[in-house]
N, C-alpha and C positions, 0 to 999 in steps of 0.2 A: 918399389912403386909407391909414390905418396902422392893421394886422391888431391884431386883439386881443388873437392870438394872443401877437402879442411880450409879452404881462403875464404869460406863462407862461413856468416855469425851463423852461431847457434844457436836452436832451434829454442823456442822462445812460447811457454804454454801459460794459459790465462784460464781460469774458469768465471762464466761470466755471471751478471748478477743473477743468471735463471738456472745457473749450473751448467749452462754447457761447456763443451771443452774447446778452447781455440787456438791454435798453433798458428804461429810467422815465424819465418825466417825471413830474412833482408835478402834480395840479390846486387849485389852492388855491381854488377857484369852486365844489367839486361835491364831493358826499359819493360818488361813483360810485368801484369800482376795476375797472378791466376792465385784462382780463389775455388775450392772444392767444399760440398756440405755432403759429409760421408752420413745413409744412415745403418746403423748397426742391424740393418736386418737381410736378410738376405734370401733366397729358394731353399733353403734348409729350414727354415723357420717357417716354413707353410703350413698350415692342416691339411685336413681331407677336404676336398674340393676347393681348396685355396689354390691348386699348384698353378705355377705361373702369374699368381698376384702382384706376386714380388716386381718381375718386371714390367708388368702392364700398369702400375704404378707410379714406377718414373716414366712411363709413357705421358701418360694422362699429367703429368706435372709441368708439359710444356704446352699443354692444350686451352689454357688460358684463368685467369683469374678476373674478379669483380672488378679491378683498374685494366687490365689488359687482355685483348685477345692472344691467341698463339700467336701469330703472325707479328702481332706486336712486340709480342716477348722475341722473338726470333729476329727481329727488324731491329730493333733499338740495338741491339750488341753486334749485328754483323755492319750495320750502316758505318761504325768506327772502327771498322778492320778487326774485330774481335771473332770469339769463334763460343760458341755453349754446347755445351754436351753432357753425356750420362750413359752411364752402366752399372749394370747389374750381374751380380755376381751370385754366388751361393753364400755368401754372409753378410755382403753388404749392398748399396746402393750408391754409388757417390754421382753428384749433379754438380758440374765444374763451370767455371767460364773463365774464358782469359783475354783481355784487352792490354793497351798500352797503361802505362800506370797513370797516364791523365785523365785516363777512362774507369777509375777503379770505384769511384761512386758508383758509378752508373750500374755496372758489375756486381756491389753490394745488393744495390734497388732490386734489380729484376731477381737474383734471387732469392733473396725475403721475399720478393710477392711470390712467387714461384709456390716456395716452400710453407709460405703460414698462410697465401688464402688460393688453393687450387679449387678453383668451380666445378671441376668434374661434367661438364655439360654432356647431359644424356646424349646428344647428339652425337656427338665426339666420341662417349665411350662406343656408340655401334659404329661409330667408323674404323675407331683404331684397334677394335675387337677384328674388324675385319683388315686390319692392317700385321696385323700380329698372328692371324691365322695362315695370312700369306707366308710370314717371315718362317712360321714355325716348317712351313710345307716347302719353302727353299730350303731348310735346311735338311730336309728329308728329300728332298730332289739330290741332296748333294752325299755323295756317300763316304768322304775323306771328314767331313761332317759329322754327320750320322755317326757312325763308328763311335767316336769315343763318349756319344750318349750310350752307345749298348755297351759299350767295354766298362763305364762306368757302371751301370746299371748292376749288373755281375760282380764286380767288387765290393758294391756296396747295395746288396738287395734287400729290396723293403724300405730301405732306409734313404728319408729325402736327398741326402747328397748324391744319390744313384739316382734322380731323376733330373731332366731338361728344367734348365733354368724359365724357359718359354715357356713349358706346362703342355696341357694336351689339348688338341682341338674340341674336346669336351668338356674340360676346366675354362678353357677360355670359353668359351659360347658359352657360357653361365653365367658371368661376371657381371654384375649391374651396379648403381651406382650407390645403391646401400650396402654393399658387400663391401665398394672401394674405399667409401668414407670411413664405414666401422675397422679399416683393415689402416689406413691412414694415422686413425683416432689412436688408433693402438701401439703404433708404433714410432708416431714423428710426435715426440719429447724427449725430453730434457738429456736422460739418462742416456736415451741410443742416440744420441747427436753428436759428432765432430766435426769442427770446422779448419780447416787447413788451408792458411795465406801464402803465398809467397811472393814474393816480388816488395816492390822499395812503397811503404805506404807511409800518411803521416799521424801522428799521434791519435790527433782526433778522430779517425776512420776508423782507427784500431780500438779505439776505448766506441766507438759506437758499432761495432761490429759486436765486442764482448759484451755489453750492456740493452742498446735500444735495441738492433738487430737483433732478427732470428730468435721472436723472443718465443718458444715454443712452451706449451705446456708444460708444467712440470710433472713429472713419471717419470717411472724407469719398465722395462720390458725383461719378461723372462727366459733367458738363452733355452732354445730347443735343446733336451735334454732324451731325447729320445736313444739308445744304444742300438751300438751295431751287431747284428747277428756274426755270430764265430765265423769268420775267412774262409772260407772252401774254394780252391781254385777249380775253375771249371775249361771246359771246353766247349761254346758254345758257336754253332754257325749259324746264321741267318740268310735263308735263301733269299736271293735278287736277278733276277736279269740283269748283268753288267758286262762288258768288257772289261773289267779286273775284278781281282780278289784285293778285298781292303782287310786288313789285319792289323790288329793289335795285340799284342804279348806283355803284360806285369802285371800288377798285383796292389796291395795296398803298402804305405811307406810309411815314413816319419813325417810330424807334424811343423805346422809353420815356427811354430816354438822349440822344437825341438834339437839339440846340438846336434844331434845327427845331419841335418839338413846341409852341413858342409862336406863331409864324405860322401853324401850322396849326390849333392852336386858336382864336385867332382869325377865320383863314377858315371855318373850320367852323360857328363862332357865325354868325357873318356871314349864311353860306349854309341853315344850319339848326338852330339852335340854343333856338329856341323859338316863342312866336307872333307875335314881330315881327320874325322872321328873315325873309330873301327869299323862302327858296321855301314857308314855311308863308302867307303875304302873296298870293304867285301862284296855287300849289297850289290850297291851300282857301280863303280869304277872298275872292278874285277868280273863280275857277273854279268852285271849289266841286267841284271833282273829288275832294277826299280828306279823311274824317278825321281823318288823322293822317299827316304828313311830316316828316322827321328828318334829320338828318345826325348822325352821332355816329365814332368812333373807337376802334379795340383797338390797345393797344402792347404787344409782347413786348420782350425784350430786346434782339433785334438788327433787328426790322422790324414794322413795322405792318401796318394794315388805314385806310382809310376808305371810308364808304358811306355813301348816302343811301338810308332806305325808303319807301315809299308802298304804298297800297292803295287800287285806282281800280274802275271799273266796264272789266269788259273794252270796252265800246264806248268807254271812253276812254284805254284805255293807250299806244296810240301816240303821241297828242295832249300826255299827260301826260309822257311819256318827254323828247318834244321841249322842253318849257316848262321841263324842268331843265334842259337842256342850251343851252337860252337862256340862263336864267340864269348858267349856267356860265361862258360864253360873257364878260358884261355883267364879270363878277367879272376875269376873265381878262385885255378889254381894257381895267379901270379905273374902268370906268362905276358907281364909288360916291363918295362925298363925304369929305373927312376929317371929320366931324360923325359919321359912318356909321360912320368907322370907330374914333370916338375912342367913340361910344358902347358898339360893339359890346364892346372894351376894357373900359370897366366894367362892361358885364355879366358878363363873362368872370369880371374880376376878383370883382367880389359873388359868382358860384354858387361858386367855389372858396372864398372865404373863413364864404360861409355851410355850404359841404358838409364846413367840419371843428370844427362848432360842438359836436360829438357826441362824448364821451368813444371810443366804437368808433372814430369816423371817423380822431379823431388815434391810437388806436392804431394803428389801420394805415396810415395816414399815415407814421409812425417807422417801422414794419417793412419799407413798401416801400424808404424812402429807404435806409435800411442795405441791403438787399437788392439793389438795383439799383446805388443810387452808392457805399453804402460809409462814407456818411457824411451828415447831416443837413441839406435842402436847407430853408429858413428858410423863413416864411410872405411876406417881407422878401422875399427872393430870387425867388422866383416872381413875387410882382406886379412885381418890376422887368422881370422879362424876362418879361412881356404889355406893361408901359411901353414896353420899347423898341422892341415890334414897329412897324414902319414901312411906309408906303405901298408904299415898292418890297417889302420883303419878301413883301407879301402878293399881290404880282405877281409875282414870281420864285416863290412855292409853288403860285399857281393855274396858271403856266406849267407844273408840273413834273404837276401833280396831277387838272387839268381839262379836259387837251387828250380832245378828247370820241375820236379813236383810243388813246388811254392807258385808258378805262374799262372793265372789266367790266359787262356786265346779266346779270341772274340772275331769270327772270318764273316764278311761281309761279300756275298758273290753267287756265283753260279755253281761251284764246286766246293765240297765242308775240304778237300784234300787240306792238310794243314795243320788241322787243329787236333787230331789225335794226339797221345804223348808220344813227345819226340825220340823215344824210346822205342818205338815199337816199328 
């Protein structure tokens, strides 16, 4: 299999004259220019009474500046078929936009004003205070949701990456507009800033992108360095009035940097990674106990998460509990094929190489890689090390990851049935 990707230049870093960091790559396939300002901060890096700063932050960044209102900011880039957007993560913030590359001034404009003069209007902040209380209360209306903030919470307790990125409806209803500037002030310079281009630009754009552009304070910001309490897996249920039991099963992983991250991508395909994974095969196809079953993974910088969810009928969550942890089991003592596992391998490989088919995708694709390693991990490099993942590997990560006393459960329902050890 050799990526596409590689017909594309390479990725191309500049620090500019204020020190920030800015990456292009050329697309010579697409008339698309998308443009992302990542910042290095993220809902791990909160304080106490900060939670949910983080994203009410990039809210308020579209809410208007001294040259523009939101509207305006919103108006100007959708009027040329472009599109603006933003998320928030637990380490970072990225604020993107993407237009045709005729549009790619324009593109620059609004985010420099965006990012170096947000007004913050009191107004605004009790609206979107109140727009962000909504958001937080859909997601707690939603219990497939919900779930992997408590399953989170559990694996990592105490410790900010175990809390909602959106914060609590009591952190937000605090928030005012000396709390947002001083949180702002702190954080949008020099040091936590990446900018990541893609798409066909011309010289000048690019030297006033590194230079006059985005000219932020100079600072640098210090990584939350807070530790994690020692892993205890627990069994925890939380009563709800529901028509299902929502369930998640794992534990903490390997980190985004970390070489492990290819066996366990792997096992995770393996285990649940689509609908001719194992346990969507047992789950639902055979049982017919669930909808919808997954395995999937978050990496921070220095630790993971993995987990598997389902949502069963409480008269079957016991039953269902056990049948993963069968499978767990199967994976654990070997019981798959090297055909099983060479396949799983090109799956693996396909979703990665189709999931950066997208001018956005490969932008932030360059922004994590700089961000994380520092430097550009190839489209080349990654499917080597899925290639090399190996039979023992993926016994030596199931040993470390599936021992069914190493798991958290987290049951969301009417019924705890489930969550006891699978053992008993």
């Amino acid at each position: 299999m050799v990526p596409t990707s590689s017909l594309y230049p390479t990725v191309k870093r500049y620090v500019g004259d204020n020190g920030v960091t800015v990456l292009h790559q050329d697309n010579p396939f697409s008339r698309t220019f998308c443009i992302g300002v990542w910042i290095k901060t993220g809902s791990r890096d909160e304080g106490k009474g900060e939670e949910g700063l983080t994203h009410f932050l990039e809210h308020m960044l579209f809410k208007g500046t001294p040259n523009r209102t939101g509207y305006e900011i919103s108006q100007a880039i959708e009027k040329v078929g472009g599109s603006l957007d933003a998320f928030t993560t637990k380490e970072q913030i990225c604020v993107y936009a993407q237009v045709l590359s005729d549009h790619a001034e324009l593109a620059v404009d609004i985010l420099d004003d965006m990012l170096l003069n947000p007004a913050f209007p009191p107004a605004q902040i009790e609206l979107e205070k109140q727009v962000v209380l909504e958001e937080i209360q859909d997601v707690m209306d939603a219990p497939d949701d919900v779930i992997h903030d408590l399953f989170a919470s559990e694996v990592f307790p105490g410790h900010p990456l175990g809390r909602p990125i959106l914060g609590s409806p009591e952190s937000v209803s605090s928030f005012n507009k000396r709390k947002l500037v001083r949180y702002a002030r702190k954080h949008l310079c020099t040091d936590n800033i990446v900018i990541s281009v893609l798409g066909k630009t011309n010289r000048r754009l690019l030297k006033r992108i590194r230079n006059d552009a985005f000219r932020f304070p100079v600072g640098d910001v210090k990584r939350s360095a807070r530790k994690f309490k020692r892993y205890q897996p627990v069994r925890r249920h939380y009563r709800r009035k529901l028509h299902h039991q929502h369930l998640c099963i794992g534990g903490r992983a390997c980190s985004y940097v970390d070489g492990r991250r290819y066996p366990l991508g792997v096992l995770t395909t393996l285990l649940g990674g689509g609908m001719s994974s194992r346990l969507f095969q047992r789950i639902r196809e055979e049982l017919g106990f669930a909808y919808s079953v997954f395995t999937y993974t978050e990496a921070a910088r220095d630790v993971g998460l993995v987990g598997t969810y389902m949502a069963v009928s409480p008269s079957n969550a016991a039953v269902a509990v056990r049948e993963v942890f069968s499978e767990l089991e199967k994976i654990k003592t070997g019981r798959f094929s090297d055909d099983e596992l060479g396949d799983t391998k090109e799956q693996l490989k396909g979703k990665i190489l189709l999931g950066l088919e997208t001018s956005a995708a490969k932008m932030m694709r360059n922004a994590r890689n700089e961000i994380y390693y520092g430097r550009q991990l190839t489209e080349r490099e990654i499917i080597d090390g899925v290639n090399r993942v190996s039979r023992e590997d993926i016994l030596e990560t199931a040993a470390d990851l599936l021992d069914s006393n190493r798991n958290t459960i987290v049951s969301l329902g009417p019924s705890a049935a489930g969550i006891r050890s699978p053992r008993s």
